[in-house]
C-alpha beads as a LAMMPS data file, in Angstrom:
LAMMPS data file: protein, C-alpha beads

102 atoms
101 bonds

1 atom types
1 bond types

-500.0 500.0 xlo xhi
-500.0 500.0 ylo yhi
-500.0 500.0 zlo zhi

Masses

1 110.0

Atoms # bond

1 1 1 328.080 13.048 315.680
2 1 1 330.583 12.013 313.464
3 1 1 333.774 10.251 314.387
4 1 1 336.492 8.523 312.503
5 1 1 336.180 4.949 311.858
6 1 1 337.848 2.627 314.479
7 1 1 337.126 5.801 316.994
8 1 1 334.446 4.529 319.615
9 1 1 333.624 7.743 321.822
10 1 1 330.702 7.619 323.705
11 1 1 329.096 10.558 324.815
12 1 1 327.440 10.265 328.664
13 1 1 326.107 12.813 331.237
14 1 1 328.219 13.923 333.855
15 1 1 327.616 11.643 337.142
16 1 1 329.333 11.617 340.763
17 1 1 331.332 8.521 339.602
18 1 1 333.042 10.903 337.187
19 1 1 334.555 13.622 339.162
20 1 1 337.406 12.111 339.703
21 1 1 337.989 11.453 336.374
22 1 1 336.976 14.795 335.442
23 1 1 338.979 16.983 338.248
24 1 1 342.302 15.052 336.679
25 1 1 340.808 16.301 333.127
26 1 1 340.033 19.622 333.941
27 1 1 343.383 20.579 336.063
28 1 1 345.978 18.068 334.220
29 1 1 344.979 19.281 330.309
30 1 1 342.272 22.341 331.116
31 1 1 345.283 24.696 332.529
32 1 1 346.835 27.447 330.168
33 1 1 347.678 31.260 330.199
34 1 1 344.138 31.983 328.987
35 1 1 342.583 30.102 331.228
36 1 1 342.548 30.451 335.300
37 1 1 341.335 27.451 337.215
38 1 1 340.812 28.557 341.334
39 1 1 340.882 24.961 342.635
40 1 1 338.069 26.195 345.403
41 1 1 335.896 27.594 342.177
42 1 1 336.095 23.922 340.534
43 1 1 336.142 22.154 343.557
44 1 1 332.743 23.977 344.264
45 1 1 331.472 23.363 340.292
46 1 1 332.073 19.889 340.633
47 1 1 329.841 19.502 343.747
48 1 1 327.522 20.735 342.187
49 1 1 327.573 18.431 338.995
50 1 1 327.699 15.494 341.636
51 1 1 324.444 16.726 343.337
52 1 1 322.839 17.663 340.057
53 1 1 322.857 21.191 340.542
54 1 1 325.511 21.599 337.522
55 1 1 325.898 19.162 334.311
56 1 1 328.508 18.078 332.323
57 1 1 328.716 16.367 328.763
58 1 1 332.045 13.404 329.273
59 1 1 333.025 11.561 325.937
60 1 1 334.353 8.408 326.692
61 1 1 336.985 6.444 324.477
62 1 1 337.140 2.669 325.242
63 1 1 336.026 3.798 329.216
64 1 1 338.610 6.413 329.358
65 1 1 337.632 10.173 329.409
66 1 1 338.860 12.138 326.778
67 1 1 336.878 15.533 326.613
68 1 1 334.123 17.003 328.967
69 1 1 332.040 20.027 328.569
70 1 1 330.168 21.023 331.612
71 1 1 327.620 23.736 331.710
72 1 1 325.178 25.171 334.587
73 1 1 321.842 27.298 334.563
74 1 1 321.821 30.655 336.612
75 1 1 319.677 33.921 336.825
76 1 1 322.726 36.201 337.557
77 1 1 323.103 37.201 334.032
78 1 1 319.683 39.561 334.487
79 1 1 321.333 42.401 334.372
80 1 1 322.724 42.115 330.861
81 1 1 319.413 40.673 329.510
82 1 1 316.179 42.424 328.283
83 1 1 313.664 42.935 330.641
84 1 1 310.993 40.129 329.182
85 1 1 314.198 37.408 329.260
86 1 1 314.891 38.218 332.879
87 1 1 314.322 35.535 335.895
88 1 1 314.604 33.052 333.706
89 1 1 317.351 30.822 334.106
90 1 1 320.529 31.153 331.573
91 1 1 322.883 28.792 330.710
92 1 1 326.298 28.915 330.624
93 1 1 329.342 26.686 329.767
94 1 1 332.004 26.063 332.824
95 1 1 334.610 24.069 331.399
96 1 1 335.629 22.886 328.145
97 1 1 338.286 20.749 327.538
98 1 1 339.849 17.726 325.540
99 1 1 342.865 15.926 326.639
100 1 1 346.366 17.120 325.231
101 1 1 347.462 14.218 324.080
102 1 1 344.092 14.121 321.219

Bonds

1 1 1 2
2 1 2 3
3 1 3 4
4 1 4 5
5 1 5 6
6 1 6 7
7 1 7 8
8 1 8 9
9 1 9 10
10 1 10 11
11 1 11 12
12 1 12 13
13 1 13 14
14 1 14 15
15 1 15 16
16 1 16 17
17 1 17 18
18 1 18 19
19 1 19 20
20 1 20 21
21 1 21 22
22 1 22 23
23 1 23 24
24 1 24 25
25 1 25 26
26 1 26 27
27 1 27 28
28 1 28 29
29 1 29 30
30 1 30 31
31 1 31 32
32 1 32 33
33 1 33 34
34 1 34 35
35 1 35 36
36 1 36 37
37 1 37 38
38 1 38 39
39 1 39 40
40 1 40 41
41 1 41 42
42 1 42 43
43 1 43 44
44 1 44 45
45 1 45 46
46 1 46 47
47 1 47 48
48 1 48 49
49 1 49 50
50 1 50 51
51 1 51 52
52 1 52 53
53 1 53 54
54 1 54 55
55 1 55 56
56 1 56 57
57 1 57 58
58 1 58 59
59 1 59 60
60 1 60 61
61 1 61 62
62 1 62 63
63 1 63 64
64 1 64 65
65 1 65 66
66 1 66 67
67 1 67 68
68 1 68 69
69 1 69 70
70 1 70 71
71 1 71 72
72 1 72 73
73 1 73 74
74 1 74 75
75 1 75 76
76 1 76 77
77 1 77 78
78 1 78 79
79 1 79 80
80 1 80 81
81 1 81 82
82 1 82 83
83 1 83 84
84 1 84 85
85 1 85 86
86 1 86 87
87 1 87 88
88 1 88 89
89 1 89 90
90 1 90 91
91 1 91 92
92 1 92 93
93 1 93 94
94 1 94 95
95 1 95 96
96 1 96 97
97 1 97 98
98 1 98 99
99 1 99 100
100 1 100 101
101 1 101 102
């Protein structure tokens, strides 16, 4: 990764000490017109991430979170895959988002 000098962004996993954090991220700077965000849906997601059945990617500048990614593995996409791809898990990206103010 490259990052501007002076920058120091640390990239860590998701953990339950985050969600906080990352529920502020997600509904303060993820919300737009493109972009729905059903507070039960993330609610739900971010369980998940805190009992390790979801993941998320945080970078951290000086401590403070500044962009998340967070991504989960399901085998509901089998209907759009080929037939020797099928029951195996897929991953997929949740959220995505940087803070405005970046």
């Amino acid at each position: 990764m490259s990052a501007q000098p002076g920058l120091d962004v640390r990239l860590v996993a998701a953990a339950p000490q985050h969600i906080p954090a990352l529920r502020a991220l997600i509904f303060d700077d993820g919300a737009n017109i493109w972009n729905y965000l059903p507070d039960d849906g993330i609610r739900e997601h971010l369980q998940d991430i805190a009992q390790g059945r979801a993941y998320g990617v945080l970078a951290l500048e000086q401590g403070q979170l500044i962009g998340a990614v967070t991504f989960g593995l399901s085998t509901g996409f089998d209907d759009y895959l080929p037939p020797q791809a099928r029951g195996r898990p897929q991953g997929y990206v949740s959220e995505a988002v940087v803070r405005r103010d970046r």
